[in-house]
Predicted model as a PDB file, atoms N, CA, C, CB and O in Angstrom, pLDDT in the B-factor column:
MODEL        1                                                                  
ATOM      1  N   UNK A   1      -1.826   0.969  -0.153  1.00 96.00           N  
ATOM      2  CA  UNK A   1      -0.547   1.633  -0.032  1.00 96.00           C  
ATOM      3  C   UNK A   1      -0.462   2.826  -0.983  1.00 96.00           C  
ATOM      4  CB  UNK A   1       0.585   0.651  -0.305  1.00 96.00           C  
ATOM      5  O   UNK A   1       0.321   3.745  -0.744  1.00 96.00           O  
ATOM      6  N   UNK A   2      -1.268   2.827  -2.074  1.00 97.00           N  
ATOM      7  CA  UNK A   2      -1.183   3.970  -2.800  1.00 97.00           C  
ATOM      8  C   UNK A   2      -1.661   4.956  -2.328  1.00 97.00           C  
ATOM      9  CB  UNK A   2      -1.608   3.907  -3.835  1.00 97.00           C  
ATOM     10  O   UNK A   2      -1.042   5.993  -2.093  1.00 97.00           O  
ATOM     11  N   UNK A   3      -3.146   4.699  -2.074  1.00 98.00           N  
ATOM     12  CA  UNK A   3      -3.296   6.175  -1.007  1.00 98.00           C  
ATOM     13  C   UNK A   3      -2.557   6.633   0.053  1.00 98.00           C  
ATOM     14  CB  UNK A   3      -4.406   6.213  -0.299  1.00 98.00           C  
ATOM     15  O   UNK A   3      -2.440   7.780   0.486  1.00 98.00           O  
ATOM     16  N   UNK A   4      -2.038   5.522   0.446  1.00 97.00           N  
ATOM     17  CA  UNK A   4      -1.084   6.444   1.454  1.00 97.00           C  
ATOM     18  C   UNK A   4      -0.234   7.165   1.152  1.00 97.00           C  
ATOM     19  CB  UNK A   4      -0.417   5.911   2.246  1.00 97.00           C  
ATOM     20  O   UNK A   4       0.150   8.125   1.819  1.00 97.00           O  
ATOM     21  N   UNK A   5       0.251   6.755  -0.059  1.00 98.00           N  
ATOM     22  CA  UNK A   5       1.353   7.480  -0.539  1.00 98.00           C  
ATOM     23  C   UNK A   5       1.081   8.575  -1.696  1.00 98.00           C  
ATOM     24  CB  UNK A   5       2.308   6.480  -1.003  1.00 98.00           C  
ATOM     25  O   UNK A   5       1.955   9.097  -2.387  1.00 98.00           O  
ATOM     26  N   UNK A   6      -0.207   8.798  -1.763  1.00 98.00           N  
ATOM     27  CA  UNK A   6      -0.568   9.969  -2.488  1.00 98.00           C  
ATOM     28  C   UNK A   6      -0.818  10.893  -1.430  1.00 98.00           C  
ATOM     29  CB  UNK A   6      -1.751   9.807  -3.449  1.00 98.00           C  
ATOM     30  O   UNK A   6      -0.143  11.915  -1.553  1.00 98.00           O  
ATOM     31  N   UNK A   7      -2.002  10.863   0.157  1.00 98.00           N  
ATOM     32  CA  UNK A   7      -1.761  11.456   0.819  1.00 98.00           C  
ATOM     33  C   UNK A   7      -0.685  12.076   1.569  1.00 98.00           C  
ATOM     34  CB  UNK A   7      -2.226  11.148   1.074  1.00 98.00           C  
ATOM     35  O   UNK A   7      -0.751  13.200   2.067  1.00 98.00           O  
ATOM     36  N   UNK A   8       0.649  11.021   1.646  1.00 97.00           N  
ATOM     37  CA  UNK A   8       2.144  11.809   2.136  1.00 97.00           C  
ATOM     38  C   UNK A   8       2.097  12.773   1.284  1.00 97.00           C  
ATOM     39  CB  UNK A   8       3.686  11.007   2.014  1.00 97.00           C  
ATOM     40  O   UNK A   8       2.151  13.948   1.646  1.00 97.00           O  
ATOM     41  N   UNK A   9       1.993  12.422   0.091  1.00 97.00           N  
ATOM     42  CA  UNK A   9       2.824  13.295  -1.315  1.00 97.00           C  
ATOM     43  C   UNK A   9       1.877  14.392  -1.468  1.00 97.00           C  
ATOM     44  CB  UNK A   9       2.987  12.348  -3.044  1.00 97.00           C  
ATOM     45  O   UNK A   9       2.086  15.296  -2.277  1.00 97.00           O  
ATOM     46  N   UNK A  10       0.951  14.353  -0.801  1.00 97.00           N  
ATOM     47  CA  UNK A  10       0.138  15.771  -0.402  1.00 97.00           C  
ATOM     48  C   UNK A  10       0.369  16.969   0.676  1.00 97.00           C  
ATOM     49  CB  UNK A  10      -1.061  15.363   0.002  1.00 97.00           C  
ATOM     50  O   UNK A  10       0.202  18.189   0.690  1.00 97.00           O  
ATOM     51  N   UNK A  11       0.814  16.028   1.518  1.00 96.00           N  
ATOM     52  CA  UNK A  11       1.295  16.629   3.192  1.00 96.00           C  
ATOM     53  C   UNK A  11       2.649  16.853   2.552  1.00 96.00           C  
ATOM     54  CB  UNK A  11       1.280  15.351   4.900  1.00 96.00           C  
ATOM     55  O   UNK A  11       3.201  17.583   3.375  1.00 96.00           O  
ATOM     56  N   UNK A  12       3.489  16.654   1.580  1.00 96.00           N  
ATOM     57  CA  UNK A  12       4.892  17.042   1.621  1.00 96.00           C  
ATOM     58  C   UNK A  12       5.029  18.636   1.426  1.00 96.00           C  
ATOM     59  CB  UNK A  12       5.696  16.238   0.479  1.00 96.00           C  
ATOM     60  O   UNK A  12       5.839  19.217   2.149  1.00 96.00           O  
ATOM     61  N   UNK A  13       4.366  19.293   0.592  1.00 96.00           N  
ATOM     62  CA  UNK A  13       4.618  20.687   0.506  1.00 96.00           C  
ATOM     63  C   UNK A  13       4.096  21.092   1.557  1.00 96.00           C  
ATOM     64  CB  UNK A  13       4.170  21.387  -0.595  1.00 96.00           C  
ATOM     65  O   UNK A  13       4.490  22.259   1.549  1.00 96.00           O  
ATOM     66  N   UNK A  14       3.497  20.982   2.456  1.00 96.00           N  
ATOM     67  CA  UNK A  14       3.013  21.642   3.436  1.00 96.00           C  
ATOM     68  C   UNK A  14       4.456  21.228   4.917  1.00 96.00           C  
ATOM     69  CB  UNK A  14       1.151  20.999   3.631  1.00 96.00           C  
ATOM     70  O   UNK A  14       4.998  22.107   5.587  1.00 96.00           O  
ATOM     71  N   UNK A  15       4.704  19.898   5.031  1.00 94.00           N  
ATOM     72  CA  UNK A  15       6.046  20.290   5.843  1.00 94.00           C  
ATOM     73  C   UNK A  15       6.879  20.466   4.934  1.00 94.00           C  
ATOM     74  CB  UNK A  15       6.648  19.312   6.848  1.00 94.00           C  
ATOM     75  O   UNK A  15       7.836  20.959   5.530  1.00 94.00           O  
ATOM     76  N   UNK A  16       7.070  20.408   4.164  1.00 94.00           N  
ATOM     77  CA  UNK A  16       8.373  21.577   3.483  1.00 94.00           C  
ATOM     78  C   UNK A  16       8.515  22.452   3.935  1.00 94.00           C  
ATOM     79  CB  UNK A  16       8.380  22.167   2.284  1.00 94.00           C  
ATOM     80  O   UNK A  16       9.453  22.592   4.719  1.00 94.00           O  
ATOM     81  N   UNK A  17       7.737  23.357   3.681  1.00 95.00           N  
ATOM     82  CA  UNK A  17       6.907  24.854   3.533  1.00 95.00           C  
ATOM     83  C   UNK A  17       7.658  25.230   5.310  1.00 95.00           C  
ATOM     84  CB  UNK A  17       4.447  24.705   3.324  1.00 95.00           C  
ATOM     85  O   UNK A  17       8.448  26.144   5.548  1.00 95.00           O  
ATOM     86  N   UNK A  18       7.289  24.553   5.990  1.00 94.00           N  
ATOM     87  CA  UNK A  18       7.708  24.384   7.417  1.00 94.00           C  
ATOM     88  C   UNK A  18       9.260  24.922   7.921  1.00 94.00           C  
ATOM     89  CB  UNK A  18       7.604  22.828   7.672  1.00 94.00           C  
ATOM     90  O   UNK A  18       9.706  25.459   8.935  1.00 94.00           O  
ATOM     91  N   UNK A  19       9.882  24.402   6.451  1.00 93.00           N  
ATOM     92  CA  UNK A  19      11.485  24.819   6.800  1.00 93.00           C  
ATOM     93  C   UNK A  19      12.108  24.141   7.940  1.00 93.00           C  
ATOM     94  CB  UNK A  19      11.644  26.362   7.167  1.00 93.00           C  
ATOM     95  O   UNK A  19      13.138  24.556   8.472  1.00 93.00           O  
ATOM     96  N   UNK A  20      11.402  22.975   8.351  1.00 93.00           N  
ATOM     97  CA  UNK A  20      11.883  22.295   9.373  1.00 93.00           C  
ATOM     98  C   UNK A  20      13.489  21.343   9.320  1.00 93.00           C  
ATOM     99  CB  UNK A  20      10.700  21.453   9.614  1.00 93.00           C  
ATOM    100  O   UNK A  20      14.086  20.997   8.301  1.00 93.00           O  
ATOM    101  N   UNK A  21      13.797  21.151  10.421  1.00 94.00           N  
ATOM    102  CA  UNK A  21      15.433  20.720  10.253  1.00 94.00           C  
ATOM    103  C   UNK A  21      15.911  19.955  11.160  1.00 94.00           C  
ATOM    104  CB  UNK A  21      16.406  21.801  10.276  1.00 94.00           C  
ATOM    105  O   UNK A  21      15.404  20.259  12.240  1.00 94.00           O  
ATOM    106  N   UNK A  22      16.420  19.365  11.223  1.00 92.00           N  
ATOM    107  CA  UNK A  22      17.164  18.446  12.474  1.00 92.00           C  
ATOM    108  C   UNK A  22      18.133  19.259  13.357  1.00 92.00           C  
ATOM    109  CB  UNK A  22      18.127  17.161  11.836  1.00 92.00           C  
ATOM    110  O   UNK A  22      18.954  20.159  13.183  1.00 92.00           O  
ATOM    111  N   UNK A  23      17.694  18.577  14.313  1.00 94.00           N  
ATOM    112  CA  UNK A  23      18.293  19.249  15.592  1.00 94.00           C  
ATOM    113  C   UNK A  23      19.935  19.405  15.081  1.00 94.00           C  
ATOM    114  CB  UNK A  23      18.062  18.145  17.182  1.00 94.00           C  
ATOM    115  O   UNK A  23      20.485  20.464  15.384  1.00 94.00           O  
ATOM    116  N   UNK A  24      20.300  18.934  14.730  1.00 95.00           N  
ATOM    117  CA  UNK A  24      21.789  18.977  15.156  1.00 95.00           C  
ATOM    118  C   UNK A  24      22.624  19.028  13.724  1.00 95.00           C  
ATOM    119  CB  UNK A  24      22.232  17.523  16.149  1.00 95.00           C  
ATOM    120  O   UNK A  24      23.465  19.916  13.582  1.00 95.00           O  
ATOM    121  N   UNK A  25      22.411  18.175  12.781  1.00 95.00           N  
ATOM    122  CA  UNK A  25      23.007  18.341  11.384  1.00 95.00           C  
ATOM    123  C   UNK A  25      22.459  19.487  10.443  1.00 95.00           C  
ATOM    124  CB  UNK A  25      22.800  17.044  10.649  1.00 95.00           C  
ATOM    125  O   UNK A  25      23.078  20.041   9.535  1.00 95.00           O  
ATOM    126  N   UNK A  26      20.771  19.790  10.985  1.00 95.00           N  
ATOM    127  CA  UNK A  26      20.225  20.927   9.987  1.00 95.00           C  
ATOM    128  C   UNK A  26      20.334  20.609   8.773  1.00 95.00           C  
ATOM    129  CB  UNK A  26      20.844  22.194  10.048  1.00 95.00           C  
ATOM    130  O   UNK A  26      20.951  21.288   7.952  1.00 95.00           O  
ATOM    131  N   UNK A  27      19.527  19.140   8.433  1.00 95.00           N  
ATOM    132  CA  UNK A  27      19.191  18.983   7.031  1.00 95.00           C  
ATOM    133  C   UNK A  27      17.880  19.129   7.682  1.00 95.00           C  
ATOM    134  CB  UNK A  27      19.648  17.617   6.032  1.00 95.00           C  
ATOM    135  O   UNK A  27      17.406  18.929   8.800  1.00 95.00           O  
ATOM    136  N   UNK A  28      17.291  19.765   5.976  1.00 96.00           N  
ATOM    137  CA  UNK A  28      15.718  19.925   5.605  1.00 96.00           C  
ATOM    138  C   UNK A  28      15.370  18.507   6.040  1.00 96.00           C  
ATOM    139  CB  UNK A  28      15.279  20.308   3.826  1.00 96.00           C  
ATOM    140  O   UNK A  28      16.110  17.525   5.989  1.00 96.00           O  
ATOM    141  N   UNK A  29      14.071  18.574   6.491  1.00 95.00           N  
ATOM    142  CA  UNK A  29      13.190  17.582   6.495  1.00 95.00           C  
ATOM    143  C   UNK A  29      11.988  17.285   5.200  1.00 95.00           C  
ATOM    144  CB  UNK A  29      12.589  17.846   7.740  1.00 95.00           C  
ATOM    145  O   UNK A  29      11.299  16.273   5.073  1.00 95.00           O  
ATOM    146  N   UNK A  30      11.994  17.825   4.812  1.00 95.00           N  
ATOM    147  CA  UNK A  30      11.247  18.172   3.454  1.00 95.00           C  
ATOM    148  C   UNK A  30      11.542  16.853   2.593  1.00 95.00           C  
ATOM    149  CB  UNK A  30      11.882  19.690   2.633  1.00 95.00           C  
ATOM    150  O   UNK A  30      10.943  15.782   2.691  1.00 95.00           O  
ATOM    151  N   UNK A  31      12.569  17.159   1.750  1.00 96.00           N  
ATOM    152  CA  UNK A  31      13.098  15.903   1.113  1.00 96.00           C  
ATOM    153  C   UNK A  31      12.705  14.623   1.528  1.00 96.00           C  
ATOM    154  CB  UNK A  31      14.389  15.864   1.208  1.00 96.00           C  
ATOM    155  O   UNK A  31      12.489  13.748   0.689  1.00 96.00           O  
ATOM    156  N   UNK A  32      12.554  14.353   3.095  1.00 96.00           N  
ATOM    157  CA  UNK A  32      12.455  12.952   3.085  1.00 96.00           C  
ATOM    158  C   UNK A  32      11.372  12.679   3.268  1.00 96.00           C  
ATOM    159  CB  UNK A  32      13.135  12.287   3.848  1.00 96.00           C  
ATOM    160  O   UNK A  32      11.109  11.522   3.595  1.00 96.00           O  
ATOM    161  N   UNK A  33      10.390  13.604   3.132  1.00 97.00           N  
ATOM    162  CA  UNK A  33       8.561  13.089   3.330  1.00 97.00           C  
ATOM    163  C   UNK A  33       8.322  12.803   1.578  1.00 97.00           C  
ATOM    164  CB  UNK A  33       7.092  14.846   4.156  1.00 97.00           C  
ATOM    165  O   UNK A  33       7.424  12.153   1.043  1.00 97.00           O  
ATOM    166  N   UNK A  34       9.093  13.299   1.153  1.00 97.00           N  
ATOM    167  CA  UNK A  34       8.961  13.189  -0.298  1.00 97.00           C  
ATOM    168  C   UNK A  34       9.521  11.550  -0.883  1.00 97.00           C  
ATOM    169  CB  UNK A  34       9.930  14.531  -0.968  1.00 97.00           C  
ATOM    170  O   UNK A  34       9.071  10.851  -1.790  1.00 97.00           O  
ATOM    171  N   UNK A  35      10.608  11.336   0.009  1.00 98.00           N  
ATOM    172  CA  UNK A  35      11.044  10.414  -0.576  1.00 98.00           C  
ATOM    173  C   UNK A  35      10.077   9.077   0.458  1.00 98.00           C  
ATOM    174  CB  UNK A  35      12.826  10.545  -0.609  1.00 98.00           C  
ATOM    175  O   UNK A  35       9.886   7.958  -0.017  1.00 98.00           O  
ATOM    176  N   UNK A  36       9.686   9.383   1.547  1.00 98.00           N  
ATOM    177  CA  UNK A  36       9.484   8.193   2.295  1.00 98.00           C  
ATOM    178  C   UNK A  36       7.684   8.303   1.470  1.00 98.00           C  
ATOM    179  CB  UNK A  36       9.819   8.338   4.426  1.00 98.00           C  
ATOM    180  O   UNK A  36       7.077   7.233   1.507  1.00 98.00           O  
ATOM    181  N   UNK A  37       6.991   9.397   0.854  1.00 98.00           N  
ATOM    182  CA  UNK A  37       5.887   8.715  -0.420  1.00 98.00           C  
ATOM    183  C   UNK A  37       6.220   8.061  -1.798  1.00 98.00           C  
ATOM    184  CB  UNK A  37       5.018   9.815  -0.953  1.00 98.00           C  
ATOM    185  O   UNK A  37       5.541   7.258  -2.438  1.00 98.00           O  
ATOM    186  N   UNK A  38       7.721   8.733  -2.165  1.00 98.00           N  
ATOM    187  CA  UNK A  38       8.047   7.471  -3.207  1.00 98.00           C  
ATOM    188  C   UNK A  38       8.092   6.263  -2.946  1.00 98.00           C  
ATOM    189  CB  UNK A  38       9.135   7.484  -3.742  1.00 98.00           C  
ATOM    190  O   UNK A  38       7.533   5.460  -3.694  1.00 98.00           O  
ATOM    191  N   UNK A  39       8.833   5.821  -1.716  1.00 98.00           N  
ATOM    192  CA  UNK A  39       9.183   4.559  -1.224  1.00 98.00           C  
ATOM    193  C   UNK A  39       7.600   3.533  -0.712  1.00 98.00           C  
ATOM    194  CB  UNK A  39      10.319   4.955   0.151  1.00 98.00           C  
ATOM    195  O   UNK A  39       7.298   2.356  -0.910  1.00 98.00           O  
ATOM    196  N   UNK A  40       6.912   4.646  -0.020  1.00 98.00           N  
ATOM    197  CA  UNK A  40       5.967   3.608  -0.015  1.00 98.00           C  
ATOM    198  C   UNK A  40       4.837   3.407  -1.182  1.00 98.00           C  
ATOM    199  CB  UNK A  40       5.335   3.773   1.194  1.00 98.00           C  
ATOM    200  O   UNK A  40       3.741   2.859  -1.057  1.00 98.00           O  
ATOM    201  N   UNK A  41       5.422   4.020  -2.387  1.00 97.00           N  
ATOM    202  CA  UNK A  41       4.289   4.291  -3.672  1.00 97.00           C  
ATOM    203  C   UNK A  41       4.959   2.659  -4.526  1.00 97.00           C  
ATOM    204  CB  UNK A  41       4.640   6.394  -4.912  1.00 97.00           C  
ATOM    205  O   UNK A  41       4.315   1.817  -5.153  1.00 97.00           O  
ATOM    206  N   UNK A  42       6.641   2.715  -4.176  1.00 97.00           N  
ATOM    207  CA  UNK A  42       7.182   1.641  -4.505  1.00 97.00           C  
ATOM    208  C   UNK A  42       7.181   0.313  -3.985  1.00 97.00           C  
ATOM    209  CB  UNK A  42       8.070   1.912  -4.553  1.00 97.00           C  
ATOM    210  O   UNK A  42       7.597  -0.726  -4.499  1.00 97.00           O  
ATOM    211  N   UNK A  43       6.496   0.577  -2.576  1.00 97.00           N  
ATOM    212  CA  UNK A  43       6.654  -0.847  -1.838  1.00 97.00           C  
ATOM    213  C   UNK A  43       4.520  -1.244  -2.426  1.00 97.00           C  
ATOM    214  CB  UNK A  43       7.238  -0.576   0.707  1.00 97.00           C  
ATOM    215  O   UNK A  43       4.033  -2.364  -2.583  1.00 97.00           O  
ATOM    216  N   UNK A  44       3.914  -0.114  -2.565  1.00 96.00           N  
ATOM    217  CA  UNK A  44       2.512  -0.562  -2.968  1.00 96.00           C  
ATOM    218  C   UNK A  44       2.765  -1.338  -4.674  1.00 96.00           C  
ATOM    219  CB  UNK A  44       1.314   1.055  -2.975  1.00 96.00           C  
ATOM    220  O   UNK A  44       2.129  -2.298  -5.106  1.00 96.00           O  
ATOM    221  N   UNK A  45       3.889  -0.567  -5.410  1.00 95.00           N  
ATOM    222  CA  UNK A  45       3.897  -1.529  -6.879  1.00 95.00           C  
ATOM    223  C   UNK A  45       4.479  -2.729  -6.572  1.00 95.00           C  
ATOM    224  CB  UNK A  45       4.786  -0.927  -8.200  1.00 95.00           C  
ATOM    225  O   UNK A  45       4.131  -3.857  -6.921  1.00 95.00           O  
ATOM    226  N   UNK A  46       5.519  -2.338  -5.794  1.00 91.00           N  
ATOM    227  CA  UNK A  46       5.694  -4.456  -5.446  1.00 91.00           C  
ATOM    228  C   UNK A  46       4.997  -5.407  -5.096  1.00 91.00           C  
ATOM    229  CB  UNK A  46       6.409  -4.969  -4.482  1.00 91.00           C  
ATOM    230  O   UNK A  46       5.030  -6.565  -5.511  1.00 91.00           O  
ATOM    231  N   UNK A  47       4.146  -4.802  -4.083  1.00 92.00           N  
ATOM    232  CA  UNK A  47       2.910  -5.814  -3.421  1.00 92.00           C  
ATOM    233  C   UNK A  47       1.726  -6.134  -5.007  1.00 92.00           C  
ATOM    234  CB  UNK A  47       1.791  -4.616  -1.720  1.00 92.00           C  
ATOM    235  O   UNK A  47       1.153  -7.208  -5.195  1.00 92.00           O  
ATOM    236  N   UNK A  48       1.656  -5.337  -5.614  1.00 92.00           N  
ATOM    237  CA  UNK A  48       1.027  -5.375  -6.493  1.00 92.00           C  
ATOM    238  C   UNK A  48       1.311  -6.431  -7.651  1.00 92.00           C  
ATOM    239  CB  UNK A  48       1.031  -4.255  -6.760  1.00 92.00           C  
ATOM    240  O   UNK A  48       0.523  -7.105  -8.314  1.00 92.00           O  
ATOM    241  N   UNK A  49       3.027  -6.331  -7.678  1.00 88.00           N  
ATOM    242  CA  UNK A  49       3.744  -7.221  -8.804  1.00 88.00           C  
ATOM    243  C   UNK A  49       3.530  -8.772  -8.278  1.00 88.00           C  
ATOM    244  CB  UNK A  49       5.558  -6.810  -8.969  1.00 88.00           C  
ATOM    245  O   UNK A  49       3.257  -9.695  -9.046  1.00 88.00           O  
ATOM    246  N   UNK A  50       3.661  -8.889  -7.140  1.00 85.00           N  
ATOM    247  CA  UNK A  50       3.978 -10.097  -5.750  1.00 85.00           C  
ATOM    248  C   UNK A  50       2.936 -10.734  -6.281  1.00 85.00           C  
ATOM    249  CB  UNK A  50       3.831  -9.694  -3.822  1.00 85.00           C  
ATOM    250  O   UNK A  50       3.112 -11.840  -6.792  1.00 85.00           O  
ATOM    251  N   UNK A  51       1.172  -9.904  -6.237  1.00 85.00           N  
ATOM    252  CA  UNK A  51       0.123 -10.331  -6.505  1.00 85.00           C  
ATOM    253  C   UNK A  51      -0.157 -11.260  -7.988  1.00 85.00           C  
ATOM    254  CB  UNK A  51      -0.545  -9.208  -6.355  1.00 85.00           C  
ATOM    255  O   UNK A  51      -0.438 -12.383  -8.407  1.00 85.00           O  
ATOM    256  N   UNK A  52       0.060 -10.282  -8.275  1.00 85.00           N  
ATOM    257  CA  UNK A  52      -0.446 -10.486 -10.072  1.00 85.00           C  
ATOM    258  C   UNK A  52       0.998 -11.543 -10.850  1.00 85.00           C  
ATOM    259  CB  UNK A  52      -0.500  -8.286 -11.156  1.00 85.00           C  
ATOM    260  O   UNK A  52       0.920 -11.761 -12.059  1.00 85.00           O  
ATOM    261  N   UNK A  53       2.249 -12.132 -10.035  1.00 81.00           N  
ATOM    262  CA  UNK A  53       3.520 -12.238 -11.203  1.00 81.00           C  
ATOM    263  C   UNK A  53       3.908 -13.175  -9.590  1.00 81.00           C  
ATOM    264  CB  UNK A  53       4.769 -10.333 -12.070  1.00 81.00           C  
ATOM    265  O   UNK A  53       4.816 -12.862  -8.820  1.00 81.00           O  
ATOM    266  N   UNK A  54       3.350 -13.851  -9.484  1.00 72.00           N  
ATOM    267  CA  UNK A  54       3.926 -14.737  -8.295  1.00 72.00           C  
ATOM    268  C   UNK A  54       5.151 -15.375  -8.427  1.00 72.00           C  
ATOM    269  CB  UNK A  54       3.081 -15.788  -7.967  1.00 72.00           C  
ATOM    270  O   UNK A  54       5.719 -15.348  -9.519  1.00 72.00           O  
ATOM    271  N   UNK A  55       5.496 -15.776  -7.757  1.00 70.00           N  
ATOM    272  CA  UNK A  55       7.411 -16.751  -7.852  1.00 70.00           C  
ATOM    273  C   UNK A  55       8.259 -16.076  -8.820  1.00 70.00           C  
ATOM    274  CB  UNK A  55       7.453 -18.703  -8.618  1.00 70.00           C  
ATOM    275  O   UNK A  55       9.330 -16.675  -8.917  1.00 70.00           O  
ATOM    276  N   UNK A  56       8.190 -15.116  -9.527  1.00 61.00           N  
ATOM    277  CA  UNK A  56       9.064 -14.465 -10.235  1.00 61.00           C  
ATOM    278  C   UNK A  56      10.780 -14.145  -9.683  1.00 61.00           C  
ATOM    279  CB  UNK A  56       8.291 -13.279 -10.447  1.00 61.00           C  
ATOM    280  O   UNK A  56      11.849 -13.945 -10.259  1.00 61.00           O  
ATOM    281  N   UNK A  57      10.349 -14.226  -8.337  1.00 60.00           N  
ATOM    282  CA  UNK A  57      11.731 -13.552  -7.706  1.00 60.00           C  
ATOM    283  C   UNK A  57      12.550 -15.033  -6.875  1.00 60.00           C  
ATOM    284  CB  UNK A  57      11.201 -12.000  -6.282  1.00 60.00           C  
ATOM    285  O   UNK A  57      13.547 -14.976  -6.155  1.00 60.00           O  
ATOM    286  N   UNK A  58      11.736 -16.326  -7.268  1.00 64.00           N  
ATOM    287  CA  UNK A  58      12.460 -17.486  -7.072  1.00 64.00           C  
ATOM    288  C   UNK A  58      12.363 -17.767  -8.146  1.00 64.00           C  
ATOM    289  CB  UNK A  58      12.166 -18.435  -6.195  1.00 64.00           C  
ATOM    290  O   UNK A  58      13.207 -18.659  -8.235  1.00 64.00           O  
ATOM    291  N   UNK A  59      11.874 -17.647  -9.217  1.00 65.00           N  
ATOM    292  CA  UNK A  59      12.883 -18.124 -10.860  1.00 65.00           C  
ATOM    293  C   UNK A  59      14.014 -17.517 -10.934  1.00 65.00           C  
ATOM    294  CB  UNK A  59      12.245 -17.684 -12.423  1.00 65.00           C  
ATOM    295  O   UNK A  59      15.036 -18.167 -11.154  1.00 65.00           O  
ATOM    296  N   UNK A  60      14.055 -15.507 -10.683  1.00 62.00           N  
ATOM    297  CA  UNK A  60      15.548 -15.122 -10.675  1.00 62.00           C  
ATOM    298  C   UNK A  60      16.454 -15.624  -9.784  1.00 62.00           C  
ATOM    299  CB  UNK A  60      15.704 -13.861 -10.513  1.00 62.00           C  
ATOM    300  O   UNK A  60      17.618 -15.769 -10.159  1.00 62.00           O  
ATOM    301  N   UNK A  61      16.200 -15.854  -8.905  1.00 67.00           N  
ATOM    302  CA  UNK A  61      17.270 -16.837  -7.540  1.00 67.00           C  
ATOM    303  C   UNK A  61      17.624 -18.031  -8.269  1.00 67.00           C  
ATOM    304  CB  UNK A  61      16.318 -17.487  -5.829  1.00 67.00           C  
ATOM    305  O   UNK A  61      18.805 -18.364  -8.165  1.00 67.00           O  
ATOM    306  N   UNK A  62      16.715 -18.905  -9.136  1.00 63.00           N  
ATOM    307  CA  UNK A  62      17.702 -20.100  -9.398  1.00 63.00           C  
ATOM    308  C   UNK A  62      18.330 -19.821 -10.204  1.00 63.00           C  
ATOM    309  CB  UNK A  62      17.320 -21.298  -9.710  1.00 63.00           C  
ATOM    310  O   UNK A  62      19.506 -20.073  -9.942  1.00 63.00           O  
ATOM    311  N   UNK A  63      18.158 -19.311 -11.326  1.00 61.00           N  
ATOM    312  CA  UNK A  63      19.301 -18.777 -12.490  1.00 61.00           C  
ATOM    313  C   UNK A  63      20.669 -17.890 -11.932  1.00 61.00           C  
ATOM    314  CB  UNK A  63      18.435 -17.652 -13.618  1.00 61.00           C  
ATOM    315  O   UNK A  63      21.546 -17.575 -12.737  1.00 61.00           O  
ATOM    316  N   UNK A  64      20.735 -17.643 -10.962  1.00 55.00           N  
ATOM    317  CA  UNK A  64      21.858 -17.128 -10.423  1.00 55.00           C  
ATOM    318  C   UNK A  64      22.550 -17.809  -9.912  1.00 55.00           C  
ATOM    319  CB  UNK A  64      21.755 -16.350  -9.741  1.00 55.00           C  
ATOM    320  O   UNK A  64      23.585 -17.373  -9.409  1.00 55.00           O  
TER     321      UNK A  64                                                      
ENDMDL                                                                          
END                                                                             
């Protein structure tokens, strides 16, 4: 998942650069290639945490 999300975060200045926009509201598209390589840079550190720090997120569930 990290490479993938280093390759988005490579391809992002290049559709930036594009000036591309949505049909109808005309937001940049830019921003969200940027954000959809953070997100999957974040879903590769979770899988990572999941790995290495198992049941962590059912110890916080019972204390709540």
């Amino acid at each position: 998942m990290f490479f993938l999300a280093w390759q988005v975060w490579i391809k992002a200045p290049r559709i930036a650069g594009y000036g591309d926009t949505t049909d109808v509201l005309r937001i940049p598209v830019g921003p969200f290639v940027y954000f959809m390589a953070a997100m999957i840079g974040l879903a590769g550190l979770v899988h990572v945490l999941r790995v290495f720090v198992p049941g962590t997120l059912a110890r916080l569930q019972a204390t709540t």
